[in-house]
N, C-alpha and C positions, 0 to 999 in steps of 0.2 A: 132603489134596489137594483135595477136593473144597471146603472151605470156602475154599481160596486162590482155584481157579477162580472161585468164587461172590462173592468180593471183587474180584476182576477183573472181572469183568462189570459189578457196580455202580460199580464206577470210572469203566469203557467209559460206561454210561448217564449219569453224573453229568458228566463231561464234555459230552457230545452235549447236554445238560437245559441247561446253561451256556452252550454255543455258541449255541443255539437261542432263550433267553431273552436274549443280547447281539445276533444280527441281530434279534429281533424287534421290538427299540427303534426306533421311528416317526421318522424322516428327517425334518425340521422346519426353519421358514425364523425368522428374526427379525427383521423389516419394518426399513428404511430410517426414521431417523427415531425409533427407539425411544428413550425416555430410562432412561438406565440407571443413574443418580440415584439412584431412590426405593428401590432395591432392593439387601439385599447382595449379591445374584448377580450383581447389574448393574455394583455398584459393584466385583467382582471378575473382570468382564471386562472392566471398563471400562479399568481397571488392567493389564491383561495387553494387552490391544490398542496401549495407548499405552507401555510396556515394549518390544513386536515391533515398532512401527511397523507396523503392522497395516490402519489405516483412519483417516483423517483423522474426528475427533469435532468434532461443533460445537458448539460455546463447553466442549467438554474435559466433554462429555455424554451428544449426540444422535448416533447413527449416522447415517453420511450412504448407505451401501448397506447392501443386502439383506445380512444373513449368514447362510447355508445350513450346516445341521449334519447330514453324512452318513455315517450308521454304519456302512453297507454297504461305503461305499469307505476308514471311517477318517480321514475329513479333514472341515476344516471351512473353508469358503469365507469371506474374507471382502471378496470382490469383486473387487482387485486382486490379493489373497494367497491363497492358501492354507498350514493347519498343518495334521499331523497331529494326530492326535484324540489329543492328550497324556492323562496323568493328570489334571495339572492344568486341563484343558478339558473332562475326562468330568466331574469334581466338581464346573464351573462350572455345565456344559449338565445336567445329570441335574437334572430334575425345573422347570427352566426352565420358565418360562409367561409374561415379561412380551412383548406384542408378536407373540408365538407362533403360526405358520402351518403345519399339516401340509403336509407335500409327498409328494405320490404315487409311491408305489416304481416305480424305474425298472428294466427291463427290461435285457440286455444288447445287444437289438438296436441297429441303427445311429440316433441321433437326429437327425431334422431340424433345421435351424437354425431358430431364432425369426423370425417376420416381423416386418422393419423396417416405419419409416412411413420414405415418401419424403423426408420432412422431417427426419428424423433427422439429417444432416448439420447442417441451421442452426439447430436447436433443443439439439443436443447442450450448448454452452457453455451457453445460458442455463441448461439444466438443473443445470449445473454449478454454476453463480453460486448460483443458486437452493438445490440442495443443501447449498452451506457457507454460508450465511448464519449471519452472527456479531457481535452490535451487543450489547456493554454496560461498564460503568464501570468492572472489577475481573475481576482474577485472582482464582480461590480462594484461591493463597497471598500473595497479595499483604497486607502489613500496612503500610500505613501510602499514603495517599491522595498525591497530587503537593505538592507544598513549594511556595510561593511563591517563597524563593528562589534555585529550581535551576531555573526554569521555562525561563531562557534557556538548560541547557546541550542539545546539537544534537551529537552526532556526526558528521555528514552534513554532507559538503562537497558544493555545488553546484556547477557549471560556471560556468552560466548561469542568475539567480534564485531560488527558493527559500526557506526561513526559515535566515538567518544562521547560519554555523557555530559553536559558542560550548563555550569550552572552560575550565574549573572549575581554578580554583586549590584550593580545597578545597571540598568538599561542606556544603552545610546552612550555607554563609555566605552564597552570592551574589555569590562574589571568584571572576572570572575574564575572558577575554579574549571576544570577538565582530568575525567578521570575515565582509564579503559581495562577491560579485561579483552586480551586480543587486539588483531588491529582491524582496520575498517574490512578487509575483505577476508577475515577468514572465520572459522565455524568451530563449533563444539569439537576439542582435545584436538584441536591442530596446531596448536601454538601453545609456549608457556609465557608471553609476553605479555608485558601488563605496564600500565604507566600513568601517573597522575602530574597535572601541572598544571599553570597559573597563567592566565591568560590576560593580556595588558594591551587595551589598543586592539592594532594587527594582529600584535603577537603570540607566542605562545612559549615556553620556556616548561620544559616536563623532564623531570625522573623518571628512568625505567629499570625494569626488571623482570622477572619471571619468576612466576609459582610452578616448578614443574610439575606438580600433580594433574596439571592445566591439558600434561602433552605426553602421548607414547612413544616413544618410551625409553627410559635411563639404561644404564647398567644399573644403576642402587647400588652402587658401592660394591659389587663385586668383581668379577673375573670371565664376567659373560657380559662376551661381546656381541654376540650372534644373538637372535632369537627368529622365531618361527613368525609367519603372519600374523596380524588378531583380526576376529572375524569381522567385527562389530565397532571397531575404535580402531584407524587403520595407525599403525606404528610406521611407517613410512612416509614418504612427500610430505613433510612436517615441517615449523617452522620454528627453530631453536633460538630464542633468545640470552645476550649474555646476560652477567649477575648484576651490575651495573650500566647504565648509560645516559646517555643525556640526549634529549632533543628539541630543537629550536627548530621555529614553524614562524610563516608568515600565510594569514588568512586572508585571502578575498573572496567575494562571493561564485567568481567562474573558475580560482585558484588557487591551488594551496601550496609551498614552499617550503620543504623542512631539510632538513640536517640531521643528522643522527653519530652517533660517535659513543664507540664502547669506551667507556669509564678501567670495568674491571670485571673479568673472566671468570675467576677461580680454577682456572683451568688446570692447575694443579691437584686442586684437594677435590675439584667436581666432575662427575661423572661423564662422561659423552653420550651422546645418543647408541643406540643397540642398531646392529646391523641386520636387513629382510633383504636376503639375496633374492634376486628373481630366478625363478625354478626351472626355467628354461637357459639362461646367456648362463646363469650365475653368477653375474655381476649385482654389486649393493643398487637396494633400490636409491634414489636420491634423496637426503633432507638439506634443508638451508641454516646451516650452522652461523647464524651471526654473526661476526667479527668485525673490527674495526669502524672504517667510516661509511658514512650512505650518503648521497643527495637524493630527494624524493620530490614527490611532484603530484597534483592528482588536476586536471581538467575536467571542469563538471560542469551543469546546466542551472544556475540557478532560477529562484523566483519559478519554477514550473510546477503545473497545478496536474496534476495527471491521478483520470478516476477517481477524482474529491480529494486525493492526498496534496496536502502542501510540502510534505515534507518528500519531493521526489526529486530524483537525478540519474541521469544516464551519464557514467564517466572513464575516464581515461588516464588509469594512475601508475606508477611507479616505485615501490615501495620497497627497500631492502635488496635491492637488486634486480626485484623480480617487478613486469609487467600485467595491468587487469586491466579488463574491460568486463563495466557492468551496470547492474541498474539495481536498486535500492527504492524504497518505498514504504511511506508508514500509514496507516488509516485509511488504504485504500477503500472504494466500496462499490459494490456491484450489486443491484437492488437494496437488498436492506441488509446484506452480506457484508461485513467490515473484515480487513485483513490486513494484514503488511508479506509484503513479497520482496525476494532479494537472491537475486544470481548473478555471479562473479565466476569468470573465466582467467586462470595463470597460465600466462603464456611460458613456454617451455623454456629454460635456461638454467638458475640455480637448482629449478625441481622439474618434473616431469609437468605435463600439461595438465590441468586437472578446472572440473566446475563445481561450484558450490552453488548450491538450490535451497530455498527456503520460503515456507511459508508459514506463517502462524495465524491461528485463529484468535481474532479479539473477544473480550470477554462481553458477554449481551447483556450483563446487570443492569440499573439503572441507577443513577446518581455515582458518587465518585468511582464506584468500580467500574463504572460502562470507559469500557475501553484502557483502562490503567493494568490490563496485563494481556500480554498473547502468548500462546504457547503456540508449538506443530513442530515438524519435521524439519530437520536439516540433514542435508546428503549429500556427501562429494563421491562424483566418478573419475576417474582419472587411470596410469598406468596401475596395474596390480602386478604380483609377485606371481603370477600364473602367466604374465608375459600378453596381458590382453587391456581392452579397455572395458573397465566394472567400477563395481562400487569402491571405495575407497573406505568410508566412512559413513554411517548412519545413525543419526541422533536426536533426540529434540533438545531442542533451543526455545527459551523465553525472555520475553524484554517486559520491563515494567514501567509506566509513567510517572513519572513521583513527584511532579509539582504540575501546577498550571501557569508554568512558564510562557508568553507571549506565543504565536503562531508567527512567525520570521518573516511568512509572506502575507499577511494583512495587516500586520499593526506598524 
C-alpha cells in the first residue's frame, strides 16, 4: 500500500516537473524578413506556411511579418493567422534561433494598444509595396527558361491596347493565331487600330485595320471640321489608323522587329480626323494620322518575375513613328491583393507627349473565374486644349483570360 501511494506521488511530481518545464519555454518573435532558405528549420516552416496559406513569402523565402511564437497561450502568430502550436510547429519551433527575438512574458492584465504614428494611414501601402518586394528571372521549380517560339502566346485579351492576344496551335512550334484591338501601348478610344494574324516560327504576318467607333473623333461624313474638346474621351493626341494594311513582325524574347505598310486609305470616300485648336496659340492640337510605311522595334526584358507576375517587362519601343517607354504587368500581387498595372510614356514627335496609367482589379472568385477578368481605371495625361498639362482621357479598361494557356516563364 504504501509503495502504491509512493508511486502516486511521484507521478503527481513528474507531471507538475513536465507542466513546469513546457510553460517555462521563452515566448519568442521571428523578425519580418527572415530567410528561411539557409536552414532546415527554416526550409520546414517555410514549407508549412505555404501549405496553410499562412503568410505571403517573398520570392517563396523571406517572411514579410513578424511571427510570434507563444507557448503560454499555445498558438503561433503569424500576422494575419494564427495556428495552434501543432506537433508539427513544436518540432519546427523547438530550438529555433534563425532571426530569433525573446518576447517578454506577458501578464493577464488588460493590454494597451500599441502607439500609432499619425502617419500610419499614408504610409501603411508603401509599407506594404515595400514588404513584398519581388524582382527575379526564375522560379525554383521552373526548368527550362522562355522559348523563342512561344514568345508570342498571351492569354489575356485586352479591351482596349495592350500586348496582342495570341493563341498556340501547338506548343514549341510558333504555329498559332494573334489578334489585337489597339496596339501594345495605347488605352481606351485612342486609337481605331485593330489587327489579327498568323504567327509561324519567329514570325508573324497580320492584317490591319480600324473600327473608328474605337477613336474620337471623325467628321462622320459631314462638313465639320473643327470640334470643341470632349471632357471624358479626349478627341485629340489620337492615334488614326488606315482602312487597310499589312504587318510583318519578327519575335524574340528581348526583341521584336516589325514592318508596317498601308495597303489602302479610303481617303477619298473617308472621313479625317476633326480638328481641337488649343485655346490659347490656336493652333490644331496634334493626332498621328497613319500613312504609308513604318519600321518598329520594341526592347524588352524577358523571362522577369516581378511581384509574382510572370508575365512582366520593362520596355523600350518604337511604334508608328512614335517612341515609349514602359512597364506592363499581369497578376501582380501584394499580400493577397492580385492586380495587373501598366504605364506607358509617348515621347513627343508625331503627338504631343502624353502617359497612360492603368490598373485593374482581378476578380477574387474561386475556380475558373479567380483571376479570368480585371477591370479599373485607365487615364492618360498629356498636352490639353487649355494649353496646360491634365487629363487627356479617363476610362475603364478590362482584359479577360480565356484559356489556360502555358505560363512562358515556367513551363
Amino acid at each position: 500500500m504504501k509503495i502504491s501511494v509512493l508511486i502516486f506521488f511521484i507521478t503527481i511530481l513528474f507531471s507538475i516537473f513536465k507542466a513546469d518545464k513546457t510553460s517555462a519555454q521563452a515566448d519568442f518573435l521571428i523578425q519580418a524578413g527572415c530567410e528561411l532558405c539557409i536552414t532546415e528549420k527554416g526550409r520546414l516552416l517555410r514549407d508549412y506556411i505555404a501549405e496553410n496559406n499562412l503568410q505571403t513569402l517573398r520570392e517563396n523565402c523571406f517572411t514579410t511579418d513578424d511571427i510570434r511564437v507563444i507557448y503560454r497561450e499555445g498558438v503561433v502568430d503569424f500576422g494575419r493567422k494564427q495556428e495552434n502550436l501543432t506537433s508539427a510547429l513544436s518540432i519546427i519551433m523547438s530550438g529555433w534561433s534563425a532571426c530569433k527575438e525573446d518576447i517578454a512574458s506577458t501578464s493577464d492584465e488588460f493590454q494597451k494598444p500599441e502607439e500609432t504614428s499619425l502617419l500610419e494611414p499614408l504610409i501603411y501601402i508603401p509599407k506594404r509595396i515595400a514588404a513584398n518586394w519581388s524582382f527575379r528571372t526564375s522560379f525554383e521549380n521552373q526548368y527550362r527558361n522562355l522559348s523563342s517560339l512561344d514568345y508570342y502566346v498571351n492569354p489575356y485579351f485586352q479591351v482596349f491596347g495592350g500586348d496582342p492576344l495570341g493563341i498556340p496551335f501547338a506548343y514549341s512550334s510558333g504555329v498559332g493565331l494573334t489578334a489585337a484591338f489597339g496596339t501594345s501601348y495605347s488605352g481606351p478610344m485612342e486609337t481605331d487600330f485593330v489587327k489579327g494574324g498568323l504567327h509561324l516560327a519567329l514570325f508573324e504576318i497580320a492584317v490591319t485595320s480600324r473600327i473608328k467607333e474605337f477613336v474620337l473623333k471623325y467628321s462622320a461624313n459631314t462638313n465639320k471640321v473643327e470640334d470643341s474638346r470632349n471632357s471624358w474621351l479626349g478627341n485629340w493626341n489620337n492615334l488614326y489608323a488606315p482602312h487597310l494594311g499589312m504587318e510583318f513582325a519578327m519575335e524574340l524574347p528581348i526583341f521584336r522587329l516589325s514592318y508596317f505598310t498601308t495597303i489602302d486609305t479610303l481617303q477619298d470616300i473617308t472621313d479625317n480626323p476633326v480638328i481641337v485648336r488649343n485655346q490659347v496659340t490656336g493652333e490644331p492640337m496634334r493626332n498621328n494620322v497613319v500613312r504609308g510605311e513604318f519600321f518598329g522595334f520594341e526592347l524588352r526584358t524577358p523571362n522577369l518575375i516581378f511581384y509574382n507576375s510572370t508575365r512582366a517587362k520593362f520596355y523600350f519601343a518604337k511604334q508608328f513613328g512614335e517612341y515609349h517607354l514602359g512597364f506592363s504587368g499581369r497578376e501582380m500581387k501584394i499580400d493577397n491583393f492580385v492586380f495587373d498595372f501598366r504605364i506607358n510614356a509617348t515621347f513627343p514627335g508625331r503627338r504631343d507627349f502624353q502617359i497612360l496609367t492603368e490598373l485593374y482589379f482581378d476578380s477574387p472568385w474561386i475556380g475558373f473565374a479567380n483571376k479570368a477578368f480585371g477591370f479599373g481605371p485607365s487615364v492618360r495625361f498629356g498636352q490639353t486644349p487649355s494649353n496646360n498639362f491634365g487629363i487627356i482621357s479617363a476610362f475603364i479598361n478590362a482584359r479577360f483570360k480565356i484559356g489556360d494557356f502555358f505560363d512562358k516563364n515556367i513551363y
